[in-house]
Backbone bond lengths (Angstrom), bond angles and torsions (degrees), N, CA, C in turn:
res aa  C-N    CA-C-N  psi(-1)  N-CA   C-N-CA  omega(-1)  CA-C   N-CA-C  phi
1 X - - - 1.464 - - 1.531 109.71 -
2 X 1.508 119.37 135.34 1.289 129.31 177.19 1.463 107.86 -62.52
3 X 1.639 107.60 145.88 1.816 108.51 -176.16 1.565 91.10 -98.46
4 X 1.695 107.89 133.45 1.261 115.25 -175.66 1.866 107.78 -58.48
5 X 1.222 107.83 179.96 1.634 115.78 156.86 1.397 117.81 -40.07
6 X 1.295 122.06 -54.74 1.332 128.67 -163.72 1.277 104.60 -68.13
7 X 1.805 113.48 -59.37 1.213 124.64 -169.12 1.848 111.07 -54.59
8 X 1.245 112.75 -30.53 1.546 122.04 -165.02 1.663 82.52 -89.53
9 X 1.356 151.77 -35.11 1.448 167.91 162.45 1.737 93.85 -16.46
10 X 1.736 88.39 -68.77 1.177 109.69 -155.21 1.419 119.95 -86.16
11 X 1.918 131.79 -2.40 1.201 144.53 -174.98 1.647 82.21 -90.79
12 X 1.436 111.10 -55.96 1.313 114.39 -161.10 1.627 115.09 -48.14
13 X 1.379 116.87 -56.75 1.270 108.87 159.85 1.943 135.70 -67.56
14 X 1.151 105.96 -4.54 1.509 114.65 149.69 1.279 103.55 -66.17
15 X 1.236 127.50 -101.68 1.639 115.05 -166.01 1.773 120.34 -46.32
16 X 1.082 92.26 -27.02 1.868 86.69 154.85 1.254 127.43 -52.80
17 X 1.795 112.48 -33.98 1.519 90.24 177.76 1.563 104.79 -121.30
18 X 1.135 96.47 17.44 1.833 102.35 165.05 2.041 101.19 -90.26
19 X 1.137 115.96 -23.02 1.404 115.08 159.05 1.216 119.33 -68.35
20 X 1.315 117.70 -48.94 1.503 125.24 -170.85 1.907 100.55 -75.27
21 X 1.204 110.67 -39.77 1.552 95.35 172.87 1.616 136.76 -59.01
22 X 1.679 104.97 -26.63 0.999 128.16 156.98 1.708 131.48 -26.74
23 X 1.310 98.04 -43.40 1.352 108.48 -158.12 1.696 105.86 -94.70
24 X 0.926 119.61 -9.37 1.573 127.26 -179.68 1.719 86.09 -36.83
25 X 1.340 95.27 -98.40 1.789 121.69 -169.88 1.287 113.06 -27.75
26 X 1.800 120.20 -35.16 1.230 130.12 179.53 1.128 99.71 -55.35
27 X 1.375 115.14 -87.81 1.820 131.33 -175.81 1.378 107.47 -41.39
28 X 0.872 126.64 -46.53 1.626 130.47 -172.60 1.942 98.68 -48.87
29 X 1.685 112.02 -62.76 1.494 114.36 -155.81 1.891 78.78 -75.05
30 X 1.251 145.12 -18.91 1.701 126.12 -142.25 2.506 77.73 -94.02
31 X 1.380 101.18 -32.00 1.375 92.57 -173.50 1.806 112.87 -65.04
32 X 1.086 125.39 -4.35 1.561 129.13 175.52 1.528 88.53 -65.29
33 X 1.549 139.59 -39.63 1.271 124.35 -148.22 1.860 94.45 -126.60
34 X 1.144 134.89 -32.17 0.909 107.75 -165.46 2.259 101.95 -141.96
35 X 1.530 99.60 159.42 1.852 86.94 178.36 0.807 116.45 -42.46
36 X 1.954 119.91 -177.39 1.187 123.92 167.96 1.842 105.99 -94.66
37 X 1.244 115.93 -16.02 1.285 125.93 151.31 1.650 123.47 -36.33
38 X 1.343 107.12 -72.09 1.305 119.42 -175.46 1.541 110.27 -80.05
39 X 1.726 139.10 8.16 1.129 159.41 151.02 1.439 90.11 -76.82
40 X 1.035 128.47 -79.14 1.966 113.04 -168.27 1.562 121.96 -74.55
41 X 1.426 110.17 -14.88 1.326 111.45 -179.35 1.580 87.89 -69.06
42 X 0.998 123.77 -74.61 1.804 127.44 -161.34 1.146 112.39 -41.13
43 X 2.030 116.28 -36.35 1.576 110.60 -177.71 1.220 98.98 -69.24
44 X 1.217 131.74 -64.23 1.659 141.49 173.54 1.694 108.93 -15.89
45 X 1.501 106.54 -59.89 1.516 104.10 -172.81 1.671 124.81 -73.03
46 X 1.605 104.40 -23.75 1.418 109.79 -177.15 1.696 79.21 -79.90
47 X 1.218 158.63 -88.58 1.318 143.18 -123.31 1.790 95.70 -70.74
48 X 1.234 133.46 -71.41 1.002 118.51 170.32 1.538 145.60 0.65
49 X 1.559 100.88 -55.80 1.126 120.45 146.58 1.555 136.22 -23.62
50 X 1.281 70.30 -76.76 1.761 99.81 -173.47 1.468 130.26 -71.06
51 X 1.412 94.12 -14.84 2.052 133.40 174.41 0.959 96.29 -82.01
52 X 1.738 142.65 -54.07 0.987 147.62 -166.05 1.454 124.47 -73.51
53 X 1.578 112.93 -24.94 1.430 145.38 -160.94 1.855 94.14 -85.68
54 X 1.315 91.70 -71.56 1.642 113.49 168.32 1.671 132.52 -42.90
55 X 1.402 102.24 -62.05 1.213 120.80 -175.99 1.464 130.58 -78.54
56 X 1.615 91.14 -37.27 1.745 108.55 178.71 1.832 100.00 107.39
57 X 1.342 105.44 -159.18 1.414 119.57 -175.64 1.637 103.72 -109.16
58 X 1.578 114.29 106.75 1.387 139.60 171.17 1.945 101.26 -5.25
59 X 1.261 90.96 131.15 1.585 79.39 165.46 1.333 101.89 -106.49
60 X 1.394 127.76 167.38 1.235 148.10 175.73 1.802 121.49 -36.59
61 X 1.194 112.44 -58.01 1.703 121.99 172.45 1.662 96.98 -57.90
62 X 1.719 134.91 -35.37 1.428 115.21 173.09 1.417 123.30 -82.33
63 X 1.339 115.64 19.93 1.506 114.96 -166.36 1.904 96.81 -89.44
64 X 1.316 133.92 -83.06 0.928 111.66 163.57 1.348 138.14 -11.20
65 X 1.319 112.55 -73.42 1.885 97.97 -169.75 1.549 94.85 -91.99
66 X 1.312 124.57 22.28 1.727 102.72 158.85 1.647 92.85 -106.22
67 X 1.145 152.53 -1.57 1.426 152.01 172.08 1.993 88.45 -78.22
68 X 1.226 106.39 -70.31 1.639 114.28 -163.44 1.703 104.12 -42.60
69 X 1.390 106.21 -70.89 1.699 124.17 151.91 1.832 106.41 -1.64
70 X 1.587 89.22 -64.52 1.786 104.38 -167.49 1.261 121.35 -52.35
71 X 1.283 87.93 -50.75 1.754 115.57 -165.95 2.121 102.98 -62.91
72 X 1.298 108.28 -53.42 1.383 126.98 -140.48 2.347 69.20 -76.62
73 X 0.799 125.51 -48.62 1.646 138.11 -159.72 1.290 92.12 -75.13
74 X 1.423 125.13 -40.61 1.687 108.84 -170.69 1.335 103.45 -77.45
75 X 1.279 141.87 -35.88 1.036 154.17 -128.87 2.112 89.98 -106.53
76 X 1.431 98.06 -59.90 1.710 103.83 159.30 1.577 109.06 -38.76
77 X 1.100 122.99 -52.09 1.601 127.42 -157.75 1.359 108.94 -81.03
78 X 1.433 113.99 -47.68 1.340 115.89 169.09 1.718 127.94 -66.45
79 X 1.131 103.43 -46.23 1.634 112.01 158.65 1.241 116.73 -44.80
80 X 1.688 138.95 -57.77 0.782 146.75 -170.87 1.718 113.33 -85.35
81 X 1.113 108.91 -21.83 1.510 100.38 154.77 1.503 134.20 -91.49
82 X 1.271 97.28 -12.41 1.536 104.94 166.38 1.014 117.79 -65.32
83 X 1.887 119.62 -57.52 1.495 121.37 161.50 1.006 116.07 -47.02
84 X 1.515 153.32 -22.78 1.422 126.11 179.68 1.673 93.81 -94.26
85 X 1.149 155.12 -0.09 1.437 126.11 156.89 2.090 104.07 -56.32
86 X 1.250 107.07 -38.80 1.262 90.81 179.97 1.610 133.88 -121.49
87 X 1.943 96.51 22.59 1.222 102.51 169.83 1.527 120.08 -137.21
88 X 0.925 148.94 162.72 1.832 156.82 -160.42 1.595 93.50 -64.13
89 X 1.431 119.76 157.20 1.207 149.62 163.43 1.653 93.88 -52.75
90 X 1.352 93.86 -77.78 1.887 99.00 -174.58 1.653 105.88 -47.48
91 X 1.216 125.89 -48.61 1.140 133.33 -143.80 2.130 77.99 -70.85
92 X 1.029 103.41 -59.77 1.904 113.38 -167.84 1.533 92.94 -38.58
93 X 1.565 110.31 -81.23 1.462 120.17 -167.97 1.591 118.17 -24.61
94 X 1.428 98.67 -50.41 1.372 119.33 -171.48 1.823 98.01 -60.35
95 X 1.131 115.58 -92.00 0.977 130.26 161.40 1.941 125.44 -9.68
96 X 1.251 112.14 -58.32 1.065 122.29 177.33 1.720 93.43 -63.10
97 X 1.429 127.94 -70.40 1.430 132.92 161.51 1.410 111.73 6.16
98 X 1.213 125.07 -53.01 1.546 141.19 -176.09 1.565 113.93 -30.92
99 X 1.408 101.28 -46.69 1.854 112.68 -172.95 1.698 111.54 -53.84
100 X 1.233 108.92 -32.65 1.705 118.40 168.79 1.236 104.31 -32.37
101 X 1.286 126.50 -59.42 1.695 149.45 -171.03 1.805 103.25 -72.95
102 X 1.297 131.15 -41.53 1.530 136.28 -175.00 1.076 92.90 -78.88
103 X 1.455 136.55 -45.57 1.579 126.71 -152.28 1.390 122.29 -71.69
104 X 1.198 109.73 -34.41 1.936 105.92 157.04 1.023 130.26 -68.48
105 X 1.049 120.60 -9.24 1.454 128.06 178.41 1.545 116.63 -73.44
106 X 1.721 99.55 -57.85 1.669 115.32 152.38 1.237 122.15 -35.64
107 X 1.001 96.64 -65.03 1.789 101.15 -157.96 1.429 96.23 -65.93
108 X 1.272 128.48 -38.00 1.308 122.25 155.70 1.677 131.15 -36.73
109 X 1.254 92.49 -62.78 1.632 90.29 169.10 1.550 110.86 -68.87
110 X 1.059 135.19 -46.94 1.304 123.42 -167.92 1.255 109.88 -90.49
111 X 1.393 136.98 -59.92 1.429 134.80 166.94 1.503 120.19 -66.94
112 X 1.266 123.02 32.21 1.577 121.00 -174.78 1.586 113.82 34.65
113 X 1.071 147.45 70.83 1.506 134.67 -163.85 1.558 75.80 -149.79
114 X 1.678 86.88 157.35 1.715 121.85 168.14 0.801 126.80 -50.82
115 X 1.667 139.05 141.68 1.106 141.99 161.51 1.273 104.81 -132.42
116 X 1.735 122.38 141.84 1.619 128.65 157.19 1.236 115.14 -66.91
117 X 1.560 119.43 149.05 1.368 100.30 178.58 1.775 114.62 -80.99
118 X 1.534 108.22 -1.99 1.610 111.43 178.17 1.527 100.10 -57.97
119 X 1.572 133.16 -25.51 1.212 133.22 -157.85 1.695 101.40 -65.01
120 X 1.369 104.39 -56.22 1.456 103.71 163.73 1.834 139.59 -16.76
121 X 1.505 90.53 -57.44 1.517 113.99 173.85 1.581 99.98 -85.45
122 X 0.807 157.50 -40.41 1.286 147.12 179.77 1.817 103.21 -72.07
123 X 0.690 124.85 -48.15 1.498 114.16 160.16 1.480 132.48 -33.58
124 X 1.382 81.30 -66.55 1.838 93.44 -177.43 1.844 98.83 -63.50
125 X 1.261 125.48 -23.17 1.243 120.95 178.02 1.887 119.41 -75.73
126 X 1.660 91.84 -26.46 1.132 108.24 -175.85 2.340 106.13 -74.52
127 X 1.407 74.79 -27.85 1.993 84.74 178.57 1.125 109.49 -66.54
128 X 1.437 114.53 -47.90 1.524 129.45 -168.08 1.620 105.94 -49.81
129 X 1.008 119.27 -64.12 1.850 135.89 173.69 1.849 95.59 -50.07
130 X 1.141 127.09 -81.47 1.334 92.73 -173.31 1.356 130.80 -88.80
131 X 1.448 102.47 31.14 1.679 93.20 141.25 1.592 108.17 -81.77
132 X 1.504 103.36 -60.74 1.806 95.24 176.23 1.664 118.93 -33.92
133 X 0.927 111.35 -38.89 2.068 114.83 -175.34 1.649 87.59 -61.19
134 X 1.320 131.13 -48.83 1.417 135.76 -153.77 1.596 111.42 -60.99
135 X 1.605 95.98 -75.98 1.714 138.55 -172.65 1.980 89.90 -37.23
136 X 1.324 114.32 -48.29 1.566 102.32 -157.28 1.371 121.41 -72.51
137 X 1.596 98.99 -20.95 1.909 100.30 171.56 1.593 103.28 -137.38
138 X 1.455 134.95 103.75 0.979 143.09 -124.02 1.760 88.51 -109.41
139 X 1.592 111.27 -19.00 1.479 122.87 168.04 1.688 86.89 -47.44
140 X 1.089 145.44 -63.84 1.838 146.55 -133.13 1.282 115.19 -108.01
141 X 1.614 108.75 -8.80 1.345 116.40 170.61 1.491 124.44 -37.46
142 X 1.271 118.46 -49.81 1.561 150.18 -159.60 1.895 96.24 -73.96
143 X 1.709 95.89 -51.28 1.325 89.81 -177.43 1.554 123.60 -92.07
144 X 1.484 97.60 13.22 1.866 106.43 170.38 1.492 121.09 -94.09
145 X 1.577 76.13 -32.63 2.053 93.02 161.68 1.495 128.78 -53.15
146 X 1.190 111.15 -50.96 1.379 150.78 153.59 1.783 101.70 -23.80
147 X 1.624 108.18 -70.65 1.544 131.08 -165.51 1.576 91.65 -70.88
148 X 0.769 113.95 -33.10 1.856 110.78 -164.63 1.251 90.13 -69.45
149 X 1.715 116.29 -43.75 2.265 109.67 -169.44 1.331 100.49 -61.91
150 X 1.254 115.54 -27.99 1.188 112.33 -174.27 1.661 137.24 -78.32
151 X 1.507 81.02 -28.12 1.683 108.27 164.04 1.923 110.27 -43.27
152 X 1.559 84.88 -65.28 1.486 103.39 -163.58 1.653 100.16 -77.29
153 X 1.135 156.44 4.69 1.539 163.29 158.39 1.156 100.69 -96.07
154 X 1.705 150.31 -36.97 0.945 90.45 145.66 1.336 151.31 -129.16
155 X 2.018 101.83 41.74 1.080 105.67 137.34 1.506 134.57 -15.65
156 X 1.355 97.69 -84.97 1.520 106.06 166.91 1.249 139.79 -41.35
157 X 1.164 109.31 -44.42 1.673 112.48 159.83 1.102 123.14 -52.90
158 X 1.364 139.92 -38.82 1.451 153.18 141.77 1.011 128.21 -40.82
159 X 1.270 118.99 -36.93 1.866 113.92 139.73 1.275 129.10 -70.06
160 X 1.257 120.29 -30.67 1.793 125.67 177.80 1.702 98.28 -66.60
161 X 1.425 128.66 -52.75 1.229 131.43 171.30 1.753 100.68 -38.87
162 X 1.010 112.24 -76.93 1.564 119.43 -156.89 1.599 96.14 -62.08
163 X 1.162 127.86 -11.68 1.318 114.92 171.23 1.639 132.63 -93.56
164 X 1.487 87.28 -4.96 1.748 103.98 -165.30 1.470 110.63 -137.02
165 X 1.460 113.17 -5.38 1.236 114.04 -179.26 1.571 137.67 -81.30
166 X 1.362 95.32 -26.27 1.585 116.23 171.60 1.301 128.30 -53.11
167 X 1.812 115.62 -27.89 1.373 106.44 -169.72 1.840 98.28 -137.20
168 X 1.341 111.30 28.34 1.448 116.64 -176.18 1.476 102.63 -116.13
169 X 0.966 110.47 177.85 1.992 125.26 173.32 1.271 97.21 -87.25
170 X 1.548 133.97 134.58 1.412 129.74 165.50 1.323 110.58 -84.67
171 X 1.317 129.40 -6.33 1.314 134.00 173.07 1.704 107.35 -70.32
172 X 1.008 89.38 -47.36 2.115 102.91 -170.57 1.424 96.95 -64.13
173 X 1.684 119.24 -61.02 1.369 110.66 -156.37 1.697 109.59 -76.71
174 X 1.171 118.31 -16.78 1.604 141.29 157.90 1.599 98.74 -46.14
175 X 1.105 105.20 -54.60 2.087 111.70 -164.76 1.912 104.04 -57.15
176 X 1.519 75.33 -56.85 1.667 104.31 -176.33 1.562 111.92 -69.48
177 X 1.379 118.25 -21.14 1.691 115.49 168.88 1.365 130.44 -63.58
178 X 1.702 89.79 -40.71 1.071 131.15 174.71 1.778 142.43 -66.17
179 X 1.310 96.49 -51.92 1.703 114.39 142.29 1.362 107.64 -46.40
180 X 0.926 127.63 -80.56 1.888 133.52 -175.29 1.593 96.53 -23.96
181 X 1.300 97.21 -88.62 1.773 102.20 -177.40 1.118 120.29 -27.55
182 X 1.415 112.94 -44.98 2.209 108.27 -178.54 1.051 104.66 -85.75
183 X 1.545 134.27 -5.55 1.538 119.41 -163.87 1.852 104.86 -100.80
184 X 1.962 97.06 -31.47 1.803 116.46 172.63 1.643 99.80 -58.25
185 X 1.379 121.95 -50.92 1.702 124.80 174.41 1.257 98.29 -49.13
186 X 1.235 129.18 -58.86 1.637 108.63 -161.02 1.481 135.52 -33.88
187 X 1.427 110.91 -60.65 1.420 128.96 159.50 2.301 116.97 -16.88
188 X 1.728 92.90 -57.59 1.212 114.21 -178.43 1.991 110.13 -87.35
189 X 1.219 119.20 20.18 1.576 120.30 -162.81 1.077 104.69 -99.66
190 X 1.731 118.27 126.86 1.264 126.94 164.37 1.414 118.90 -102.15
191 X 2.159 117.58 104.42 1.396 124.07 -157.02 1.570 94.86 -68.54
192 X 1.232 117.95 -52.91 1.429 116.98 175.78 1.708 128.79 -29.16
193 X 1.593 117.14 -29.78 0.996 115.82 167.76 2.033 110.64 -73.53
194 X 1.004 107.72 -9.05 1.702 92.54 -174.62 1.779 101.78 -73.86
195 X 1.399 119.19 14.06 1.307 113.74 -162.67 1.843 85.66 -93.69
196 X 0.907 129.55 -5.05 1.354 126.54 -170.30 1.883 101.11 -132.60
197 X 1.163 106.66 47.00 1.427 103.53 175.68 1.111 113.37 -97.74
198 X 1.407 116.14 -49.30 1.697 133.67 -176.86 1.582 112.38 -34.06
199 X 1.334 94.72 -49.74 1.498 118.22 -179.83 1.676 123.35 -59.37
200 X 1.289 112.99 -22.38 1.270 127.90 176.12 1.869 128.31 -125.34
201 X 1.532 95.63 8.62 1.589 122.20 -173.31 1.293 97.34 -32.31
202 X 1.326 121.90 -60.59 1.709 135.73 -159.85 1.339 112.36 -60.47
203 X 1.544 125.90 -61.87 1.658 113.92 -173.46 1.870 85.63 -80.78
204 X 1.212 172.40 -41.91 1.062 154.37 -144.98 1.592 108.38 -86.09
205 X 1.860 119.89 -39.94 1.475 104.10 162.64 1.445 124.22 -64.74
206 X 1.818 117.23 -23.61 0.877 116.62 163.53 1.721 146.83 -61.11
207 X 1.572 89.98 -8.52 1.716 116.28 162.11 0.950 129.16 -103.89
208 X 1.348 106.37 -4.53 1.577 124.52 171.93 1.990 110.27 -99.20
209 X 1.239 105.45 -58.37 1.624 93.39 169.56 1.183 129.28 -89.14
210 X 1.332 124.75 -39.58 1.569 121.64 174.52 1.466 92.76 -88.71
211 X 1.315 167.01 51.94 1.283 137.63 102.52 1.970 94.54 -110.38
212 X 1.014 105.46 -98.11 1.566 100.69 -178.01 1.750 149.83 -10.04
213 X 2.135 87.00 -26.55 1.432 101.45 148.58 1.223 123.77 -103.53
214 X 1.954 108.82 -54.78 1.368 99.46 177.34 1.006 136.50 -66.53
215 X 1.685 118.53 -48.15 1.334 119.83 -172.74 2.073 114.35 -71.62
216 X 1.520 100.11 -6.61 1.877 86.10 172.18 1.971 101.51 -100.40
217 X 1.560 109.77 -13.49 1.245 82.93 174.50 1.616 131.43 -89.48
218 X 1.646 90.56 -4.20 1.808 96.60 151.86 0.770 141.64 -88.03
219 X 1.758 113.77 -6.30 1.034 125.19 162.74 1.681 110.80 -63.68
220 X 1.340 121.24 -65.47 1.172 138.06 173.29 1.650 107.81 -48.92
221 X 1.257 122.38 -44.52 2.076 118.86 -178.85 1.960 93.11 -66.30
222 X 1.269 105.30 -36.65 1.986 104.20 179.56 1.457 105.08 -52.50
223 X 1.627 102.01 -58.81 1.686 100.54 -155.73 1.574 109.45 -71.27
224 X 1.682 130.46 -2.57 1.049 135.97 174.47 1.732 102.23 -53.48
225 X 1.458 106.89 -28.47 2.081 85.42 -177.06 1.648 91.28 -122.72
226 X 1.659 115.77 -34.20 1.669 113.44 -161.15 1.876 88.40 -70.67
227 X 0.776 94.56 157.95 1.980 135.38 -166.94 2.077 76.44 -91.10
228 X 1.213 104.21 151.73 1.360 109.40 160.97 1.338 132.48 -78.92
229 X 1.173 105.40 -11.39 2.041 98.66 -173.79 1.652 80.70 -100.26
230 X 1.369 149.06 -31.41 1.232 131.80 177.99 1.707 104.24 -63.49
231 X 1.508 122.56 -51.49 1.371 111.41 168.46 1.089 142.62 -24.30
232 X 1.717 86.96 -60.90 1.718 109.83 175.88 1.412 114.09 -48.98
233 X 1.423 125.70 -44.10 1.351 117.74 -156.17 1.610 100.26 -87.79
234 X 1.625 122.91 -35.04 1.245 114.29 150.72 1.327 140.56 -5.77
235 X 1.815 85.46 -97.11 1.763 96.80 147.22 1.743 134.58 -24.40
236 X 1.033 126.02 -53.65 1.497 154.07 171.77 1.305 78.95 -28.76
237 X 1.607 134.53 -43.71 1.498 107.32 -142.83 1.670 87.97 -86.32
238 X 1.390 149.65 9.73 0.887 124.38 -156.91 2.094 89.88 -104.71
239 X 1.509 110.01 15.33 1.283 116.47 169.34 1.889 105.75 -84.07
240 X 1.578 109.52 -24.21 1.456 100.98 178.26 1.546 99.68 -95.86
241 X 0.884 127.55 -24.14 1.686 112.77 176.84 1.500 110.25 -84.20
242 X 1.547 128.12 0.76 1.296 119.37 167.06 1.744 104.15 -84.19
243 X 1.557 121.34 -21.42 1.234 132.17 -140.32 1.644 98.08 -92.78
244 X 1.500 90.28 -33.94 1.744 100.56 -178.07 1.296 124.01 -80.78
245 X 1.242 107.25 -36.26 1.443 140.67 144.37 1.824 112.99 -28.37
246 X 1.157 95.78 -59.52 1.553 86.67 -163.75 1.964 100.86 -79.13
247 X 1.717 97.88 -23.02 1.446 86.30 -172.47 1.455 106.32 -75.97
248 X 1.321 110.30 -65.68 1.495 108.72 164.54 1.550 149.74 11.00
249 X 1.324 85.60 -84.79 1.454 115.42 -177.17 1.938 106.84 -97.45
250 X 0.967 107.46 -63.03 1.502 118.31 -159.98 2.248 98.80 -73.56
251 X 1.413 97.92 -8.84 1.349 101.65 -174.24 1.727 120.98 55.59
252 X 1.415 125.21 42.11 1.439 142.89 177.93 1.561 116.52 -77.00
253 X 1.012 95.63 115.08 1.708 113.84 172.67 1.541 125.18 -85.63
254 X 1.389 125.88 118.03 1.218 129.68 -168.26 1.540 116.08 -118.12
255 X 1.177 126.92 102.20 1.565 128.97 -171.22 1.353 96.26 -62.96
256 X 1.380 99.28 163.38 1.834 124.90 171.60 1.671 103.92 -34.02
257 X 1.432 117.07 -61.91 1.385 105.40 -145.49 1.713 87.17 -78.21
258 X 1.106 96.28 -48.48 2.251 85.13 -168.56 1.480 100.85 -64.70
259 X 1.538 147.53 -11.38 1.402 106.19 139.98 1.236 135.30 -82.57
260 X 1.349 118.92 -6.66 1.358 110.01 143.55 1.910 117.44 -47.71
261 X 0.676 119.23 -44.59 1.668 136.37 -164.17 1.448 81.55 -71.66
262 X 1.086 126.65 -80.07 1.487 138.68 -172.29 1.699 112.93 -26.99
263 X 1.498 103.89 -61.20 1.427 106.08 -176.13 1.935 101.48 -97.45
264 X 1.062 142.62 27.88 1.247 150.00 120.72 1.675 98.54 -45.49
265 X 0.910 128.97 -96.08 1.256 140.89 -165.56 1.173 126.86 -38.37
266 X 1.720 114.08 -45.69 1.598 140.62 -172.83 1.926 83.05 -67.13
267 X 1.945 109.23 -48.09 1.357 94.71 -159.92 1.767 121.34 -55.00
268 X 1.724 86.76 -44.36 1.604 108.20 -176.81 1.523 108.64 -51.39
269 X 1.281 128.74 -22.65 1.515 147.86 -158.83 1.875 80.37 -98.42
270 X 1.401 137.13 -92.29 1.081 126.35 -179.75 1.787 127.42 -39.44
271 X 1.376 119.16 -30.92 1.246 85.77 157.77 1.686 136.46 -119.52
272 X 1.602 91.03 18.33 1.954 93.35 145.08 1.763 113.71 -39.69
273 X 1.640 107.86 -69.60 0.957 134.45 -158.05 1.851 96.99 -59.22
274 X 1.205 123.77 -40.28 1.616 124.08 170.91 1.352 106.63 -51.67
275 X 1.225 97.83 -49.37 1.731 112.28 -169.06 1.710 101.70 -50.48
């Protein structure tokens, strides 16, 4: 049996954030060698590319919300890579996770849409936990601070999507998201680091096409019917596949109070999603 619209809606943003969880551990080992600048400029420029290859040259009605799109994602990318030079894989995922909880709020203010008032209390519950993730190693504070801008950007992007996505090309506003992001890096670009690119080609195209193309243009083919605060919490899950990830593989240790902090957050994240 064929999977309706919705259902294909809704796979699409699953592996969206089973892509996006992915990348914690990636970015984390690529920052020993190079900025967190020149980590998003490169994802930015390989998709760009490849948007451009695909899609053609932006028409005019995608220039706006693929700039807005751009802006709200670079600002996510850079935040969130800054915090992992000085905070845990788990600690990011988790953390980044948070926007599940911001995104109704947005889309509320900007897209006029509903909110429960439980959303309120699940927030402030959702704050409570990463302060606890923060408070226990005061070394990572800086880079949880960091994860929180990032939280709330891309919140926002997840409403700019759901507001502009329905009647545009996702290829164009992808091209045009994308341009923004490598052109905002420029300013902050260190050329000297491309002397060590060769050396790391493999996980960096791999953050550039399978997350930067694939996993935002399923994000973006999802939000064509899902509502954004249903997205968001979707997405959210790519806070437990960073989490498993970091224990797993990356071998990450989490004291008493930050899993308390940890599952504060996961909870506030589960009952958005009840809601």
């Amino acid at each position: 049996m064929l999977l309706s619209d919705k259902n294909k809606s809704l796979f699409a943003l699953f592996f969206s954030a089973m892509f996006f969880g992915s990348t914690f551990l990636i970015v984390k080992n690529l920052l020993d060698t190079f900025s967190p600048t020149f980590v998003v400029f490169m994802r930015y420029l390989i998709a760009a590319i490849f948007f451009l290859i695909i899609g053609g040259l932006p028409k005019k009605e995608t220039l706006k919300p693929g700039v807005l799109m751009g802006f709200f994602l670079w600002l996510g990318y850079i935040s969130q890579t800054q915090g992992l030079v000085t905070t845990s894989t788990i600690n990011s995922g988790v953390v980044t996770g948070f926007y599940v909880v911001l995104t109704p709020f947005f889309s509320r203010a900007i897209n006029k849409t509903s909110l429960s008032r439980n959303n309120y209390v699940y927030s402030v519950l959702g704050f409570v936990g990463i302060v606890l993730i923060s408070i226990t190693d005061f070394s990572q504070i800086f880079g949880n601070i960091f994860t929180l801008i990032c939280a709330i950007a891309y919140a926002m992007h997840i409403v700019f999507v759901e507001r502009y996505v329905s009647n545009l090309s996702i290829s164009q506003l992808m091209a045009v998201q994308s341009i923004t992001g490598a052109i905002l890096c420029l300013p902050l670009l260190n050329i000297n680091e491309f002397s060590n690119l060769m050396e790391y080609i493999l996980p960096i195209f791999f953050l550039g096409i399978v997350v930067n193309v694939g996993a935002f243009y399923l994000q973006l083919y999802g939000q064509k019917i899902i509502k954004a605060s249903t997205s968001a919490l979707i997405l959210s899950l790519e806070a437990i596949f960073a989490l498993f990830i970091g224990i797993l593989i990356a071998g990450e240790i989490l004291g008493l109070v930050s899993w308390i902090g940890v599952l504060l957050v996961l909870l506030s994240i589960f009952l958005v999603i009840k809601e």
